[in-house]
VEXSETI-369975 format. One record per atom (N, C-alpha, C, O): residue in one letter; atom name; y, x, z. Coordinates in nm, 2 decimals. Example, Ala and Ser with C-alpha at 12.3 -4.5 7.8 and 13.67 -1.06 7.14 Angstrom:
<nodes>
{node a, N, {-0.57, 1.32, 0.78}};
{node a, CA, {-0.45, 1.23, 0.78}};
{node a, C, {-0.33, 1.32, 0.78}};
{node a, O, {-0.33, 1.42, 0.85}};
{node s, N, {-0.22, 1.28, 0.71}};
{node s, CA, {-0.11, 1.37, 0.71}};
{node s, C, {0.00, 1.29, 0.79}};
{node s, O, {0.11, 1.34, 0.80}};
</nodes>
This chain:
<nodes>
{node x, N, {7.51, 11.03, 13.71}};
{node x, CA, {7.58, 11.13, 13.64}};
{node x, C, {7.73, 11.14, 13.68}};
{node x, O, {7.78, 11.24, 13.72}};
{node x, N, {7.79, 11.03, 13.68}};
{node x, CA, {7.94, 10.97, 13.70}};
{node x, C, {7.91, 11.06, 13.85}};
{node x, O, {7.93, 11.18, 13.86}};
{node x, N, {7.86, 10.97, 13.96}};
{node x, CA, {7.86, 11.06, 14.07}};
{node x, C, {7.86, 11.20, 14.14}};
{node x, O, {7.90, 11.25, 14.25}};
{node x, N, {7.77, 11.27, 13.99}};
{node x, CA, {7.78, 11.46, 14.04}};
{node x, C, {7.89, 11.47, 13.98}};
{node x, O, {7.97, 11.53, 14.07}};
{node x, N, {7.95, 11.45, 13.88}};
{node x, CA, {8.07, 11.52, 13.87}};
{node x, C, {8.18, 11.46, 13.97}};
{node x, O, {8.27, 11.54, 14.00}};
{node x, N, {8.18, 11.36, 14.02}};
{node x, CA, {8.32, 11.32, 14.12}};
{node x, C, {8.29, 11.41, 14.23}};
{node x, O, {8.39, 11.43, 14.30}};
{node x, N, {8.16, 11.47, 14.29}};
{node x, CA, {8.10, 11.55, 14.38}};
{node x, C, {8.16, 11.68, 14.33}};
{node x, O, {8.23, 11.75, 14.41}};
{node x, N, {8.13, 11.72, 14.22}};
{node x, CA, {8.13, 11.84, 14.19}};
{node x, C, {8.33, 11.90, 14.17}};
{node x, O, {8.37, 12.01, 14.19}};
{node x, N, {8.42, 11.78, 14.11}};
{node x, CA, {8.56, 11.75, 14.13}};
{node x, C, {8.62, 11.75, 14.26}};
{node x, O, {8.74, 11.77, 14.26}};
{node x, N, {8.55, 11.75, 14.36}};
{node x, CA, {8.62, 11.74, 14.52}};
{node x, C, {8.54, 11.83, 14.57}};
{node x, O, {8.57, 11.85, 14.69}};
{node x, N, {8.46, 11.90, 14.53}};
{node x, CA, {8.41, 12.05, 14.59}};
{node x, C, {8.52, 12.15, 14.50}};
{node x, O, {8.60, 12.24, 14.54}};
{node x, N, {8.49, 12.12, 14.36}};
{node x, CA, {8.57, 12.27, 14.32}};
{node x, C, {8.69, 12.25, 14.25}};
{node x, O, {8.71, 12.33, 14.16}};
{node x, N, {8.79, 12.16, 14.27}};
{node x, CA, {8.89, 12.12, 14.24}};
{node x, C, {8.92, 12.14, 14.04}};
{node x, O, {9.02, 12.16, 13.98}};
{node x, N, {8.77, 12.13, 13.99}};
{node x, CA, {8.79, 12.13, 13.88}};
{node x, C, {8.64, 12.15, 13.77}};
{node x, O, {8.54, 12.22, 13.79}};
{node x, N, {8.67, 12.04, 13.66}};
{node x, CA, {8.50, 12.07, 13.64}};
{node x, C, {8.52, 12.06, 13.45}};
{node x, O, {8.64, 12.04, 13.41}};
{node x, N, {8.46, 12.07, 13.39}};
{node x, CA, {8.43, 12.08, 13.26}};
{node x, C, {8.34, 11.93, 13.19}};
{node x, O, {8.23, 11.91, 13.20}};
{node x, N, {8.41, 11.88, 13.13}};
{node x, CA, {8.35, 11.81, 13.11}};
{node x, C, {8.40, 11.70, 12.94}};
{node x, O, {8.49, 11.75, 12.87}};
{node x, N, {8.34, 11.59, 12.89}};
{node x, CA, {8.39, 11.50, 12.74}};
{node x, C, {8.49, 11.46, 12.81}};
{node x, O, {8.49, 11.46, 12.93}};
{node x, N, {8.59, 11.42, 12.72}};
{node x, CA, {8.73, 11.37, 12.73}};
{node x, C, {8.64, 11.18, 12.75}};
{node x, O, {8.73, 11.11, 12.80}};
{node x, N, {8.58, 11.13, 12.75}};
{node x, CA, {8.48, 11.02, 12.74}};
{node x, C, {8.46, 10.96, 12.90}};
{node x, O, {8.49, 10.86, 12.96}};
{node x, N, {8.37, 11.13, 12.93}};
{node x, CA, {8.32, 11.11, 13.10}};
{node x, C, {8.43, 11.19, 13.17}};
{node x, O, {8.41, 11.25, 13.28}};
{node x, N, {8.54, 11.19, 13.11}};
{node x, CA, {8.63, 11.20, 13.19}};
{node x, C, {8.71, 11.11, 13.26}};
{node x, O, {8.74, 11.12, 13.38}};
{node x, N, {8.76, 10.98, 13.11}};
{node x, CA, {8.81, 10.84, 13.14}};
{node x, C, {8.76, 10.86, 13.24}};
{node x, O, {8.82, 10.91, 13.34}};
{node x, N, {8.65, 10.82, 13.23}};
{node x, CA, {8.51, 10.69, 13.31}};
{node x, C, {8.55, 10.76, 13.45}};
{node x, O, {8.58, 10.68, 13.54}};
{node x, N, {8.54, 10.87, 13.47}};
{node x, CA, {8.55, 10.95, 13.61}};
{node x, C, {8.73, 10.92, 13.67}};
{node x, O, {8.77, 10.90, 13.78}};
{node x, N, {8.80, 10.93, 13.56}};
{node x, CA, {8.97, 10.86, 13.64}};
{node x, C, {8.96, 10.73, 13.67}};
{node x, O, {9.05, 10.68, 13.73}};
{node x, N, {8.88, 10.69, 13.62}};
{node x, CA, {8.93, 10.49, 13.61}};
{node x, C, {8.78, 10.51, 13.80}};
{node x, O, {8.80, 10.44, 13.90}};
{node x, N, {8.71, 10.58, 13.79}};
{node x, CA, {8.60, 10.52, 13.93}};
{node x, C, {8.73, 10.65, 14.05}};
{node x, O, {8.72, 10.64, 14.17}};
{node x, N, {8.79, 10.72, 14.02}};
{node x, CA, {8.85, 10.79, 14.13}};
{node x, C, {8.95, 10.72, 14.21}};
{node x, O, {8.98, 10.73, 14.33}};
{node x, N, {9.00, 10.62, 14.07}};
{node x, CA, {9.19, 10.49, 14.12}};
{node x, C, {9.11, 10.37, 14.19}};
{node x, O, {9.17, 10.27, 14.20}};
{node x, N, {8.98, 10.36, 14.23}};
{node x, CA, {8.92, 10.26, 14.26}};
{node x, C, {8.94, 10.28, 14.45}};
{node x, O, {8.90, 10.20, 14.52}};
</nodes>
């Protein structure tokens, strides 16, 4: 899941998503 949205964040420079799997998606992007 984590992975389509960081896919879907670097194709459309912007995605919809929980303030939750958002963290989770900044904390795997500073990696």
């Amino acid at each position: 899941m984590l992975a389509n949205m960081a896919v879907s964040l670097i194709e459309h420079k912007r995605i919809t998503t929980t303030s939750t799997k958002a963290k989770a998606l900044k904390f795997l992007s500073n990696l």
